[in-house]
PASEFI-515283 format. One line per 4 residues: their letters; for each residue x, y, z of C-alpha. Coordinates in nm, 4 decimals, padded with zeros to 6 digits. Layout:
REM PASEFI-515283
a = X:Y:Z | ...
REM end
This chain:
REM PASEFI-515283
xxxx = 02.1897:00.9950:-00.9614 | 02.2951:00.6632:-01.1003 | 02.2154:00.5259:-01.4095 | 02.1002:00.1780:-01.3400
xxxx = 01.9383:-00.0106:-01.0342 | 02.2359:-00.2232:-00.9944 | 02.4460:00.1563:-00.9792 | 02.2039:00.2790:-00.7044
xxxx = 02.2326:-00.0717:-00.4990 | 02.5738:00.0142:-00.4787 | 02.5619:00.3315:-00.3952 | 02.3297:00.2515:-00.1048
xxxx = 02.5942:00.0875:00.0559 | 02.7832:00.3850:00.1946 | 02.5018:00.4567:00.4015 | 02.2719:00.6745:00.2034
xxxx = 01.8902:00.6657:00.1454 | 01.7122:00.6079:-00.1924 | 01.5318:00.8600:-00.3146 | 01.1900:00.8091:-00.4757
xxxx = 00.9771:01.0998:-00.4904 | 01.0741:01.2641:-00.1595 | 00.7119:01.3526:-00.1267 | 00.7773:01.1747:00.2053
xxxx = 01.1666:01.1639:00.2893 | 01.2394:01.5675:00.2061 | 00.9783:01.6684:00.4352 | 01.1201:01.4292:00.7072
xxxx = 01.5008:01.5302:00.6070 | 01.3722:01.8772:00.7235 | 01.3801:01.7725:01.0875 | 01.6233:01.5029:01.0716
xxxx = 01.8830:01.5832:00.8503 | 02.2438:01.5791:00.9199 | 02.5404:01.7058:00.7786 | 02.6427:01.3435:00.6283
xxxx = 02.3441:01.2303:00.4900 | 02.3612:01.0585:00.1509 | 02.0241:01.0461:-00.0790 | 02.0539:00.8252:-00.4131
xxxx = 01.7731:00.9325:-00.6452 | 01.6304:00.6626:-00.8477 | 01.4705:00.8898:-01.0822 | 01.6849:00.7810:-01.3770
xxxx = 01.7860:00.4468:-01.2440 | 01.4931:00.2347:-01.5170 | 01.2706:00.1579:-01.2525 | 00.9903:00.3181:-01.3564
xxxx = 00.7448:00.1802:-01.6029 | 00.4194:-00.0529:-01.5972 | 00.3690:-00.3620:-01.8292 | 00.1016:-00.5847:-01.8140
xxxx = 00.1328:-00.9662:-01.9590 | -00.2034:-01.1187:-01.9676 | -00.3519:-01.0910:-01.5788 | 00.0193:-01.0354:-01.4436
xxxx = 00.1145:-00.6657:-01.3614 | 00.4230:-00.5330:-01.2765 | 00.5505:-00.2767:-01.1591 | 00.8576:-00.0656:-01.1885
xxxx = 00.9532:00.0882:-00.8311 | 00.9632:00.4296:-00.9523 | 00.6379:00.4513:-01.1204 | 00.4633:00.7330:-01.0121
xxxx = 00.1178:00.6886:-00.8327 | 00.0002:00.9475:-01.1204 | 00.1079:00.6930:-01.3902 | -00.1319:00.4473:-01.2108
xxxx = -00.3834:00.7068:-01.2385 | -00.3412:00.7628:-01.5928 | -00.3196:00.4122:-01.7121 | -00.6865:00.2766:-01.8211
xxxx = -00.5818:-00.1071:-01.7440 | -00.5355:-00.0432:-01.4110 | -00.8181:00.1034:-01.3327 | -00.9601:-00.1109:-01.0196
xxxx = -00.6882:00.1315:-00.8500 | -00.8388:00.4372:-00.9784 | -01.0141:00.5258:-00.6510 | -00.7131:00.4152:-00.4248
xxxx = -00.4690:00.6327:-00.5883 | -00.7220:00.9246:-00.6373 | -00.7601:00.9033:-00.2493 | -00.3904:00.9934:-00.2013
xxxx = -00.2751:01.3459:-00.1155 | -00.2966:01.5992:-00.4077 | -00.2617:01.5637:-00.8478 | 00.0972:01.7213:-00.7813
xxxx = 00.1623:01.5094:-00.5385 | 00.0696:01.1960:-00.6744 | 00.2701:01.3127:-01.0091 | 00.5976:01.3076:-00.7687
xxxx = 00.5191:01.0048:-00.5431 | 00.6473:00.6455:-00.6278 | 00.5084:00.2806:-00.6202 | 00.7591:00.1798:-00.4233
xxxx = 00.7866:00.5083:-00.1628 | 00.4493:00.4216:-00.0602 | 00.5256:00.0855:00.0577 | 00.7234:00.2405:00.3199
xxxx = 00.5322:00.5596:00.4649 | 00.4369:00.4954:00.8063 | 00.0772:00.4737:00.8649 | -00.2217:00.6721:00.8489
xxxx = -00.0455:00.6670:00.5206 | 00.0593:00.4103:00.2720 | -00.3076:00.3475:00.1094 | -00.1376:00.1879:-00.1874
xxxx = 00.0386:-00.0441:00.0206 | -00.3022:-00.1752:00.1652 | -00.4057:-00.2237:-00.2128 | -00.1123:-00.4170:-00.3272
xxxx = -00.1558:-00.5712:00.0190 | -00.4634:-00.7023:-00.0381 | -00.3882:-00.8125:-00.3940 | -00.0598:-01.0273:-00.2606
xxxx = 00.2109:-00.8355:-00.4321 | 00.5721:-00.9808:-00.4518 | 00.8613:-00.7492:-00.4491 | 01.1645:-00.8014:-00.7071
xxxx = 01.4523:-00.6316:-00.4178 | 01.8281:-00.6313:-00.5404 | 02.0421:-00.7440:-00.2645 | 02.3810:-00.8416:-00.1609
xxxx = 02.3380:-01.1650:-00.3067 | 02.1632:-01.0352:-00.5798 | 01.7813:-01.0301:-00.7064 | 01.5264:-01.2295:-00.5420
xxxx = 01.1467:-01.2236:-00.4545 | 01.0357:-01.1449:-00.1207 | 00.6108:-01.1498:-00.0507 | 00.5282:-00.7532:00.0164
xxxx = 00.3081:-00.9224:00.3426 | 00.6768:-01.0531:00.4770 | 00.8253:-00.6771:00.4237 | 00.5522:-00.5202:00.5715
xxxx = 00.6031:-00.7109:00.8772 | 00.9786:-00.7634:00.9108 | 01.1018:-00.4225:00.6443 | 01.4101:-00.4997:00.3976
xxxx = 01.7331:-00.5081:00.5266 | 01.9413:-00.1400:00.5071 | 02.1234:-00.1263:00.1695 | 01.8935:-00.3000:00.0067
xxxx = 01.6559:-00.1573:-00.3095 | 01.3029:-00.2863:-00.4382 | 01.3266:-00.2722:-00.8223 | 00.9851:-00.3753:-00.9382
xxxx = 00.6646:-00.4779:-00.7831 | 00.4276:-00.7489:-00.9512 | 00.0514:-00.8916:-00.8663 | -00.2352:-01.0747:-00.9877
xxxx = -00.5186:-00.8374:-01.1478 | -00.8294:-00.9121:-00.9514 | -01.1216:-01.0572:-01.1432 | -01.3994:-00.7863:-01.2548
xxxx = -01.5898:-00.6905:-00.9385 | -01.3760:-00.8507:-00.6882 | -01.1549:-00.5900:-00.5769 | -01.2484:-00.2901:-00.2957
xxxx = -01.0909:-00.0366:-00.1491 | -01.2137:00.2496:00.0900 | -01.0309:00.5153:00.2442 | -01.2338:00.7549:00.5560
xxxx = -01.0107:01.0650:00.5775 | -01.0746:01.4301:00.7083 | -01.0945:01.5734:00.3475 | -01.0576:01.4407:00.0171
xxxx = -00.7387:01.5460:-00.0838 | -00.4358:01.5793:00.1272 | -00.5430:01.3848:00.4060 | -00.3999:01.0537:00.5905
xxxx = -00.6293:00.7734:00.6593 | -00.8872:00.7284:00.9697 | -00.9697:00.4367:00.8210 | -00.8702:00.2401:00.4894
xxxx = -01.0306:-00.1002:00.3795 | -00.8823:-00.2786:00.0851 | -01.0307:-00.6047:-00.0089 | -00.9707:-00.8625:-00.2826
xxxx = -01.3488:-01.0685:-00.2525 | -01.5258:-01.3559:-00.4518 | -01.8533:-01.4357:-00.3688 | -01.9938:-01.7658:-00.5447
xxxx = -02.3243:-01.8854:-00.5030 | -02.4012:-01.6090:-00.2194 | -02.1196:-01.7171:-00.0510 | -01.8059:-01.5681:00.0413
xxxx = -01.5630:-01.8333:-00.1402 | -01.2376:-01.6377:-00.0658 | -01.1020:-01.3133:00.1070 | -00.8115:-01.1064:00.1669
xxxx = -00.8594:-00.8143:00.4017 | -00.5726:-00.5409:00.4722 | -00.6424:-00.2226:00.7227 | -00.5103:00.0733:00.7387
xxxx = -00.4963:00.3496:01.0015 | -00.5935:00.1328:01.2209 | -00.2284:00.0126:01.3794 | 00.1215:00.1641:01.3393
xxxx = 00.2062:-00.1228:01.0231 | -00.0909:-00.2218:00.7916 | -00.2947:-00.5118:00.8918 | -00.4200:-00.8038:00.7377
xxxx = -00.7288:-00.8944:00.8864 | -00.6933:-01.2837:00.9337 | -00.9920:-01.3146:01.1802 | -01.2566:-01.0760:00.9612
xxxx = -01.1174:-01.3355:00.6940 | -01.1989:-01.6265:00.8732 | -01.5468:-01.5051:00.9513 | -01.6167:-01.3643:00.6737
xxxx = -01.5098:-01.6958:00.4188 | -01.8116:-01.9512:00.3918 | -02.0767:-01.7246:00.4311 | -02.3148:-01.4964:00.3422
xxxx = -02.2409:-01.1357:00.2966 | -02.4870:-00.9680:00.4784 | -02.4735:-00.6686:00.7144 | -02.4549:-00.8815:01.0369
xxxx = -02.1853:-01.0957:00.9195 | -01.9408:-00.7918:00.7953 | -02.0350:-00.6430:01.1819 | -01.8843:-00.9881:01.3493
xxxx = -01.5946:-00.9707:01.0935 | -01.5136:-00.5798:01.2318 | -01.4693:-00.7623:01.5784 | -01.2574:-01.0665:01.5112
xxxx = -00.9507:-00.8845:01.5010 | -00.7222:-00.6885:01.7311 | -00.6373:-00.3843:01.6436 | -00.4144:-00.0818:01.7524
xxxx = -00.5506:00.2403:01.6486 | -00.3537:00.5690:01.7454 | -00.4334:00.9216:01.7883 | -00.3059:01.1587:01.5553
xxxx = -00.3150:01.4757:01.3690 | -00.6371:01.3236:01.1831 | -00.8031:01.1027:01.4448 | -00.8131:00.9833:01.7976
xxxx = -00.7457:00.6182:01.8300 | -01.1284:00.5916:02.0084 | -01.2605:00.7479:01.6961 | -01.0808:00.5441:01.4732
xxxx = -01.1992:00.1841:01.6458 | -01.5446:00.3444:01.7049 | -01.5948:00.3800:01.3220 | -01.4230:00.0871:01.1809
xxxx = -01.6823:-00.1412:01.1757 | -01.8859:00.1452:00.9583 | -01.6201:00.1598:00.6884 | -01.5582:-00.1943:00.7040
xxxx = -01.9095:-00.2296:00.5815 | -01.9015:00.0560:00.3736 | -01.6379:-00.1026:00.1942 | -01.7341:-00.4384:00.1772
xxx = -02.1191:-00.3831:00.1185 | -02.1322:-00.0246:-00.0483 | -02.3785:00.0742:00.2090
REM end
């Protein structure tokens, strides 16, 4: 349990895992444990904590998602994090754990996602700032440790998420829309679209963007969006993958339209 983030880089380098919350990794350790695994807990490492300069918020990795619930500036996450598992769950989980749950979970992810977060990750050659779209994609390399997480604050109005799940608590995604939208002049003027549940890594939505950015946001636009982009759905526990394609297009315009 070290004592600083620089302490728990090191000690990652002997081949041992970081531990957040464990909401995710002590339920996994349960069928793949061995007798040499190494956990480093982060939970008194100063990596938790939120601070917000102006429109720029950051993150410390081990926040927990229930901080982000309780914390009134940041509350255009509100509904994301209120859609993820359980209150004791969520009082456990971290900022940075969720970034790398494997989907039909991960709905903060798809938030941050969508808003363009940048990770602060402590590496061999010390800090630097990696785009959370790169990470998503590519993952860190092994030893290394996000410290803190930072994004823009949307604009009033122009952020929206949607999750489609079995039950309300305790339930992976079927289908989660976050969104970061402008609309000027009846006009989509810019987009950023990230899916979840709907391939085995979340997925920004490049074509929806494309179709979506110069015009109008109307019900038969969002429905050519839903289409633009390939996706991978998979069957699961919560969905089948024909379920999950079949109703995509309804959440997409749930989420984007409220209707």
């Amino acid at each position: 349990m070290p004592d600083s983030a620089e302490a728990a880089h090191a000690s990652l380098q002997a081949d041992a895992v970081p531990l957040g919350g464990g909401t995710h990794l002590l339920t996994r350790m349960n069928d793949e444990a061995g007798p040499d695994l190494r956990v480093v807990s982060l939970r008194k490492a100063g990596l938790r904590g939120i601070d917000v300069d102006g429109d720029t918020v950051t993150l410390g990795a081990a926040t927990t998602l229930a901080d982000l619930e309780d914390d009134p500036r940041l509350g255009y996450l509100a509904g994301c994090v209120r859609s993820i598992a359980s209150p004791p769950v969520r009082s456990l989980a971290t900022v940075a754990g969720n970034l790398f749950v494997p989907q039909p979970y991960g709905d903060l992810a798809a938030a941050l996602l969508a808003l363009d977060a940048e990770l602060d990750v402590l590496g061999a050659a010390g800090l630097r700032r990696e785009r959370l779209e790169r990470v998503v994609a590519d993952g860190l390399p092994e030893g290394e440790l996000v410290t803190r997480i930072r994004f823009t604050a949307p604009a009033p109005g122009t952020f929206r998420f949607h999750k489609a799940s079995r039950r309300r608590l305790n339930s992976g995604s079927i289908v989660t829309v976050a969104a970061r939208l402008t609309v000027e002049d009846g006009l989509v003027a810019d987009v950023r679209l990230v899916l979840g549940g709907l391939s085995r890594r979340l997925l920004r939505a490049v074509g929806a963007e494309r179709v979506l950015r110069g015009a109008p946001l109307t019900a038969e636009v969002v429905a050519e969006a839903a289409g633009a982009d390939v996706i991978e759905p998979f069957d699961d526990a919560y969905a089948s993958a024909w379920y999950r394609a079949r109703v995509y297009p309804v959440h997409l315009r749930r989420a984007l339209l409220g209707a």
